[in-house]
C-alpha positions as CSV (number, residue, x, y, z in Angstrom):
1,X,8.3,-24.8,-4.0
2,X,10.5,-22.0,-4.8
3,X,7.8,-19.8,-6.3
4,X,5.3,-20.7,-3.1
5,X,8.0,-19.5,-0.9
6,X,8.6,-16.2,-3.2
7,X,4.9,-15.1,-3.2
8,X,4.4,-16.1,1.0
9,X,7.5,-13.7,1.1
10,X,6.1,-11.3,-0.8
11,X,2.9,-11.6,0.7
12,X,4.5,-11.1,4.5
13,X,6.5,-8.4,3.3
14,X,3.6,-6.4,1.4
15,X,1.8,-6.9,4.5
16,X,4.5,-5.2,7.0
17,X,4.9,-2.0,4.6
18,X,1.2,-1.7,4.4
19,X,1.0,-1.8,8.2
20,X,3.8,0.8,8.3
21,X,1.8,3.1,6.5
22,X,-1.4,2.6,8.4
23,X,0.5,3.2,11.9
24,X,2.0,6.3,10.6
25,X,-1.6,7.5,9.8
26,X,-2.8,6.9,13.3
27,X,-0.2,7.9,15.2
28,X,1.9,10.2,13.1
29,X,-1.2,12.7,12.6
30,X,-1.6,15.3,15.2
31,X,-5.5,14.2,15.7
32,X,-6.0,11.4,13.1
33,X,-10.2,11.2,12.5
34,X,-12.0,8.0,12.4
35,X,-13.1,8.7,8.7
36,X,-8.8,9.2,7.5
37,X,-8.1,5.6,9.4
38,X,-10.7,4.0,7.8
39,X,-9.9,5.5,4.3
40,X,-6.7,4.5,5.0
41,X,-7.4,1.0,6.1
42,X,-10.0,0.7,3.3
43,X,-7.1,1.3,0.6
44,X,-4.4,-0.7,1.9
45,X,-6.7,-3.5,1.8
46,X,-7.6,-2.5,-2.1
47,X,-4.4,-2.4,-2.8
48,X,-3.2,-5.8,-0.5
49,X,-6.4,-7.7,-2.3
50,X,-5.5,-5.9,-6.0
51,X,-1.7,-7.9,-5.5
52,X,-3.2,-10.9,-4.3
53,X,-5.2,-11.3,-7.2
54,X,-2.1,-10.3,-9.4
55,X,-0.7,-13.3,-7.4
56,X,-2.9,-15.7,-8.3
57,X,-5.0,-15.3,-10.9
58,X,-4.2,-16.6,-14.4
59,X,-1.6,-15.4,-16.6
60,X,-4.2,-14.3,-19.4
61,X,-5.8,-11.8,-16.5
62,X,-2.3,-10.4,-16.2
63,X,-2.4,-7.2,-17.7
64,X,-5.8,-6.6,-16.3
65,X,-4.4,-7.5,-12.7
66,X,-1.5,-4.8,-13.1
67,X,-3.5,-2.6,-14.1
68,X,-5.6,-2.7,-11.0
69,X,-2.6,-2.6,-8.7
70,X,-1.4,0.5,-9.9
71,X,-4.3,2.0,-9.6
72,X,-4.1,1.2,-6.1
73,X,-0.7,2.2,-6.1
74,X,-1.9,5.6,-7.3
75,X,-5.0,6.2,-5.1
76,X,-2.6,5.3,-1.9
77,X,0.0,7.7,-3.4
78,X,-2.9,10.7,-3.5
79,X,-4.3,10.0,-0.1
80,X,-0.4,10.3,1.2
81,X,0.5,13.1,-1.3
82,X,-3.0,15.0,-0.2
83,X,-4.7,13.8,2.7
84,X,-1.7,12.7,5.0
85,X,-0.3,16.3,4.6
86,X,-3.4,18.5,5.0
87,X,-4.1,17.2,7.8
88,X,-1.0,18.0,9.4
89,X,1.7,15.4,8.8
90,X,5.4,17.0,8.9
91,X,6.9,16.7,5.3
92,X,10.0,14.3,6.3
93,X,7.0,11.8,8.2
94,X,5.1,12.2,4.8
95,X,8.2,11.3,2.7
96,X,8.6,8.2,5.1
97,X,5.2,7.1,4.1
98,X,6.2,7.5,0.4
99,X,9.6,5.4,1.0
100,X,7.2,2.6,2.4
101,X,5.0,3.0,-0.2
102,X,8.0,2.5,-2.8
103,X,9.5,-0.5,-0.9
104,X,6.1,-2.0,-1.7
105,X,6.1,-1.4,-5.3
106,X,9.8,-2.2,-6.2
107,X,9.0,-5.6,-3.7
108,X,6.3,-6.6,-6.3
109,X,8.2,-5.9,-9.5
110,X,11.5,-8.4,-7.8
């Protein structure tokens, strides 16, 4: 029961860091294009489903299911590194998105 409760937790709290970084892309950006949202929705979604199937696949697929998470981790890291601030996103905002994008890792390694 423990370990259910653990991974809803985790689940709900992946969820709200994801959504953090997808409202700062809409209404942190001066004038936030339709293409940048849906990138942005598109790869929190990558990297939501890459976790769940970390979650609960079998242990064998392990590896293979880490891997794929941190290559989400990684293209979400660009797009904030690169997109987020060429199209205008003050540098403390863009930090913020990094510091919700590190709660989300270190929240999956607990």
């Amino acid at each position: 029961m423990i370990k259910v409760f653990r991974r809803i937790t985790l689940i709900v709290n992946l969820k709200a860091n994801g959504r953090s970084i997808f409202l700062a892309v809409r209404d942190w950006l001066p004038d936030p294009s339709e293409e940048v949202l849906e990138r942005a929705k598109g790869m929190l979604g990558d990297l939501l489903e890459a976790c769940r199937h970390l979650l609960i696949r079998p242990h064998a697929e392990l590896e293979k299911n880490e891997e794929a998470v941190y290559a989400q981790f990684s293209r979400l890291s660009r797009f904030i590194r690169d997109d987020l601030r060429g199209n205008g996103l003050a540098s403390g905002e863009v930090s913020r998105c990094n510091q919700f994008l590190s709660k989300w890792r270190f929240r999956l390694r607990a």
